[in-house]
C-alpha positions in Angstrom: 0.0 0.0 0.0 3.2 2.4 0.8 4.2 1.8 -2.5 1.4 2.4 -3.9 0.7 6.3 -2.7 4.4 6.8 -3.7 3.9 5.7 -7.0 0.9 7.8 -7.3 2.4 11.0 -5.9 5.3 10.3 -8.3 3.3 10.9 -11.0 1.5 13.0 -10.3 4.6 15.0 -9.1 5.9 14.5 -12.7 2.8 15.9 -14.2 3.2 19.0 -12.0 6.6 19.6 -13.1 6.6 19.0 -17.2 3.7 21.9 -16.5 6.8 24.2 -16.3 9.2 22.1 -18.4 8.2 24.2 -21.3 6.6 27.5 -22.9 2.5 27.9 -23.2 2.5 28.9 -26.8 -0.8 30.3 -27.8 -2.4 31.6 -31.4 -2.6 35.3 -31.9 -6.2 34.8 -31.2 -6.1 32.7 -28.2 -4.0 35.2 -26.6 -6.3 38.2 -27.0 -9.0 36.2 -25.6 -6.7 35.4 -22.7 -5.4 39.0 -22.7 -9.1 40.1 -22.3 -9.8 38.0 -18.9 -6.4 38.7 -17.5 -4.5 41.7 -19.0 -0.9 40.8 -19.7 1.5 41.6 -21.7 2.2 39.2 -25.3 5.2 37.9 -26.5 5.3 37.1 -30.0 7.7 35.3 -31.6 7.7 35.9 -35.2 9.9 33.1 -37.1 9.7 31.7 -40.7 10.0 27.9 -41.4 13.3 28.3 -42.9 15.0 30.2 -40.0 18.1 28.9 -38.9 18.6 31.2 -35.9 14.8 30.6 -34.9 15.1 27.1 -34.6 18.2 27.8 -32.3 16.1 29.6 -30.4 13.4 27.4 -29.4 16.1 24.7 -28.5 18.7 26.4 -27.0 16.9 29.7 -25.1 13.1 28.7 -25.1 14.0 25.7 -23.5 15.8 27.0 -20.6 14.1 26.9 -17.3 14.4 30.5 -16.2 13.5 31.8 -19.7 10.1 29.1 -19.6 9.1 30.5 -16.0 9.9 34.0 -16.7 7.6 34.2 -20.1 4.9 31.8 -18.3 4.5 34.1 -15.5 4.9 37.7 -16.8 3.6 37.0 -20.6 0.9 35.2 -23.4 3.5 33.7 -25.4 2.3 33.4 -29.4 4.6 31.7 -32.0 3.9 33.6 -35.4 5.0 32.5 -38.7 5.7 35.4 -40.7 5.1 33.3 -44.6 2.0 31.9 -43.6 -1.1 33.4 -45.5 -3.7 31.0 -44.9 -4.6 31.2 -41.4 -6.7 34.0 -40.7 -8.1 35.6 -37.3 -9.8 38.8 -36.6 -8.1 41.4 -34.4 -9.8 44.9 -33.3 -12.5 44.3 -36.3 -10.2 43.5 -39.4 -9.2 40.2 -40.6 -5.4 39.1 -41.0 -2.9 36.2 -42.1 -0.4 35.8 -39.8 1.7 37.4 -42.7 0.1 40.3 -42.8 0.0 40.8 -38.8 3.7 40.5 -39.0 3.8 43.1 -41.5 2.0 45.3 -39.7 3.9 44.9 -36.7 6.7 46.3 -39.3 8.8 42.8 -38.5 11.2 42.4 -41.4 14.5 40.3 -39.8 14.1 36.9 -38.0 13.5 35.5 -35.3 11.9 39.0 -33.9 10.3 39.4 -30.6 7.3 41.8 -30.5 5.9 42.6 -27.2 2.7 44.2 -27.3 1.0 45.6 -24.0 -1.9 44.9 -22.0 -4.3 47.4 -23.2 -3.0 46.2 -27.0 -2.1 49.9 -27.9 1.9 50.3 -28.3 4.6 47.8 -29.3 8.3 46.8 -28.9 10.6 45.0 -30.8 13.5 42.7 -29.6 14.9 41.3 -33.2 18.0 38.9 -33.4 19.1 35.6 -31.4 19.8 35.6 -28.3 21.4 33.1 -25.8 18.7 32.5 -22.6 20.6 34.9 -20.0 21.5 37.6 -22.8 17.4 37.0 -24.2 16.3 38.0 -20.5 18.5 40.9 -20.0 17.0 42.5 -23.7 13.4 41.2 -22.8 13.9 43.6 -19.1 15.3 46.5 -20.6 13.1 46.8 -23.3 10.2 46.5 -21.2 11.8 49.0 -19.0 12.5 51.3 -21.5 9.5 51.2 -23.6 6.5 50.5 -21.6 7.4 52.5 -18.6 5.7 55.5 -17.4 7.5 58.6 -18.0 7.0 61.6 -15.2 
């Protein structure tokens, strides 16, 4: 019987733990809706298919544990392929590809990180690789620097 409850609180240990083992990634969509129950700010990683230095980055710095529990906690993470014109999804009353969002976010080098506040009104942009420490550091400053208020 021992065994038993340790084997069930192992797993269900383990189920509680791969929770944080990795990023929520959510649609464009998705995280508006979220956005709209609990305001926070988005992280959107725009990537194309045949980045090299995008695919780096979601093995080597979105996999890191700080960098997962950092984005979880203070961010809705969305994963946004900048080619793709089929999917569409409506956003403040016009329709888009998530092409043409990225265009509109003015992204043109890969992978870039938009951040977009709460209230959906102003943007930032942290383009380029990074490794997971040196991702953090850029993700805090720019935050800092653009979203602050100013007296």
């Amino acid at each position: 019987m021992k065994y038993i409850v340790l084997l069930i609180f192992g797993v269900l240990l383990s189920f509680s733990t791969k929770a944080q083992d990795q990023i929520k990634w959510l649609k464009f969509e998705e995280a508006i809706a979220a956005n709209a129950q609990s305001p926070k700010m988005l992280l959107v990683d725009v990537y194309t298919d045949w980045c090299g230095w995008c695919k780096k980055m979601d093995k080597e710095t979105f996999t890191d544990p700080k960098v997962i529990a950092y984005i979880n906690s203070n961010f809705y993470a969305v994963k946004m392929n900048a080619e793709d014109t089929k999917r569409t999804f409506d956003f403040m009353g016009k329709e888009y590809t998530e092409a043409t969002m990225a265009a509109t976010m003015r992204v043109r080098s890969y992978p870039n990180f938009v951040i977009i506040e709460p209230k959906l009104q102003n943007i930032a942009q942290l383009p380029g690789y990074r490794q997971p420490d040196a991702f953090l550091a850029g993700l805090t400053e720019l935050i800092e620097k653009a979203f602050k208020t100013k007296p």
